[in-house]
C-alpha positions as CSV (number, residue, x, y, z in Angstrom):
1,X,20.8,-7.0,17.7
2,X,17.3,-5.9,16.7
3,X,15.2,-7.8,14.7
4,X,14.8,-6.5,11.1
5,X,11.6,-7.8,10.4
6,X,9.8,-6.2,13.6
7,X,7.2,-3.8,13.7
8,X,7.4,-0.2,15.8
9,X,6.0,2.6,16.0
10,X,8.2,4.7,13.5
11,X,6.4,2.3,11.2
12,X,2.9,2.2,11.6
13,X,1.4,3.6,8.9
14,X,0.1,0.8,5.8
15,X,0.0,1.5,1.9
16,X,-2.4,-1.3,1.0
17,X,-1.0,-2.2,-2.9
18,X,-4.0,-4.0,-4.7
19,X,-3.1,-5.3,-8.1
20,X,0.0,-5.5,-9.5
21,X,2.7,-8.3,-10.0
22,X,3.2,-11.3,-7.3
23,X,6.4,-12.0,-8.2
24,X,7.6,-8.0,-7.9
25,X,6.2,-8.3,-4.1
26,X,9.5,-8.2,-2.6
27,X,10.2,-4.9,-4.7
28,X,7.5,-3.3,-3.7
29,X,8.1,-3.7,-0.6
30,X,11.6,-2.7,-0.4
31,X,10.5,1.1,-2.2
32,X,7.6,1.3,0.4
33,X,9.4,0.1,3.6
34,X,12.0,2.4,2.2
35,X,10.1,5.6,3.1
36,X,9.1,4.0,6.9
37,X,6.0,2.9,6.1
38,X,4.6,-0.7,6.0
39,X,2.8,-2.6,2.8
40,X,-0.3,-5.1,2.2
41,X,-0.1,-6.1,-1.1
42,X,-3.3,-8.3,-2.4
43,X,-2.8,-9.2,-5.7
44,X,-5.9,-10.6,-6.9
45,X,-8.5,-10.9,-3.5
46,X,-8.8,-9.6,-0.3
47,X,-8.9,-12.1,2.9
48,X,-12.0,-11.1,4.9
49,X,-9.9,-10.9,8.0
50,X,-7.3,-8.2,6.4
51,X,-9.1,-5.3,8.1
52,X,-8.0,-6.1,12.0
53,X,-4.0,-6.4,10.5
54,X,-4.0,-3.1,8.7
55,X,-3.2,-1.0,11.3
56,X,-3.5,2.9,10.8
57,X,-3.9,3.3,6.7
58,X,-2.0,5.8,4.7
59,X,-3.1,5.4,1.1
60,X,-4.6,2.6,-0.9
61,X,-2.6,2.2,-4.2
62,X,-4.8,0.3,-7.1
63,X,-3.6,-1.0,-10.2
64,X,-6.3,0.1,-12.5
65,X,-5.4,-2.7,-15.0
66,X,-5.4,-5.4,-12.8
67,X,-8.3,-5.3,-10.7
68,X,-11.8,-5.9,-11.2
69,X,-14.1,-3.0,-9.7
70,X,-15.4,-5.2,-6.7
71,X,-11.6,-6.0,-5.3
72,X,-11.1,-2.1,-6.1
73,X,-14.1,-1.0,-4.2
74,X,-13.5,-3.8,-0.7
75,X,-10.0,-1.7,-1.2
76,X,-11.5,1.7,-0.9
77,X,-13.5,0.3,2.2
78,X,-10.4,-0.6,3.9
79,X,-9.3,2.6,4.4
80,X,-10.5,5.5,6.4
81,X,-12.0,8.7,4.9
82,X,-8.7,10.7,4.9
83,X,-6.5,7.8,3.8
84,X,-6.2,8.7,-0.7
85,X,-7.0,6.5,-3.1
86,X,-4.1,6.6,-5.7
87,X,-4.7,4.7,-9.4
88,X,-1.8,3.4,-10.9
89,X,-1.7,3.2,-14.8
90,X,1.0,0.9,-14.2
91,X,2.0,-2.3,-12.2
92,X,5.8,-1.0,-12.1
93,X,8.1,-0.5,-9.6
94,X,8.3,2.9,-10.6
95,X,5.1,3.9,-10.8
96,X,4.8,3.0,-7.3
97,X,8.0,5.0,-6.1
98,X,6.4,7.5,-8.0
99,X,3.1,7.4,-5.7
100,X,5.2,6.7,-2.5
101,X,7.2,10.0,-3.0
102,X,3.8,11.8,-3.6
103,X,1.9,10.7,-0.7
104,X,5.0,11.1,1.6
105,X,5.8,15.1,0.7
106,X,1.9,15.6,1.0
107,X,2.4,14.2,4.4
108,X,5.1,16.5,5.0
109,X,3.3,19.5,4.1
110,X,0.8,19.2,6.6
């Protein structure tokens, strides 16, 4: 039996979430590990050491109204130059489905 909670390669790609809701963490989790793709969420700082845990980045997902422009901007550092930055109007779960399904059929087309 495998282990659920391991880490391969079909899923190494990070959405970092910044913002949002602490207790919908488990949610947002479940829409982004839905589409094979793994998920940081900070919801109010950063840890210094985040960077060397990331992996391979795939979008950064902000919360424009709940995050101050510093923790938006060490976001935006995190990820590499061809990894979008995606603002959220809201901290819902479907707003982020919403951006997941985006960035996923970008990725498809090429």
């Amino acid at each position: 039996m495998s282990n659920p909670n391991a880490q391969d390669s079909s899923r190494s790609s990070t959405v970092i979430l910044v913002g949002g809701n602490g207790g919908m963490s488990d949610r947002y989790r479940e829409v982004v590990e839905g589409r094979g793709l793994r998920i940081r969420h900070f919801e109010k700082k950063i840890p210094a050491a985040a960077r060397h845990s990331l992996g391979r980045v795939a979008a950064v997902f902000v919360v424009v109204s709940m995050v101050s422009h510093s923790l938006r901007d060490h976001a935006k550092e995190l990820a590499s130059a061809d990894a979008p930055v995606v603002y959220l109007r809201s901290a819902s779960v479907s707003a982020l489905r919403a951006a997941v399904d985006d960035l996923e059929a970008k990725r498809e087309q090429g």
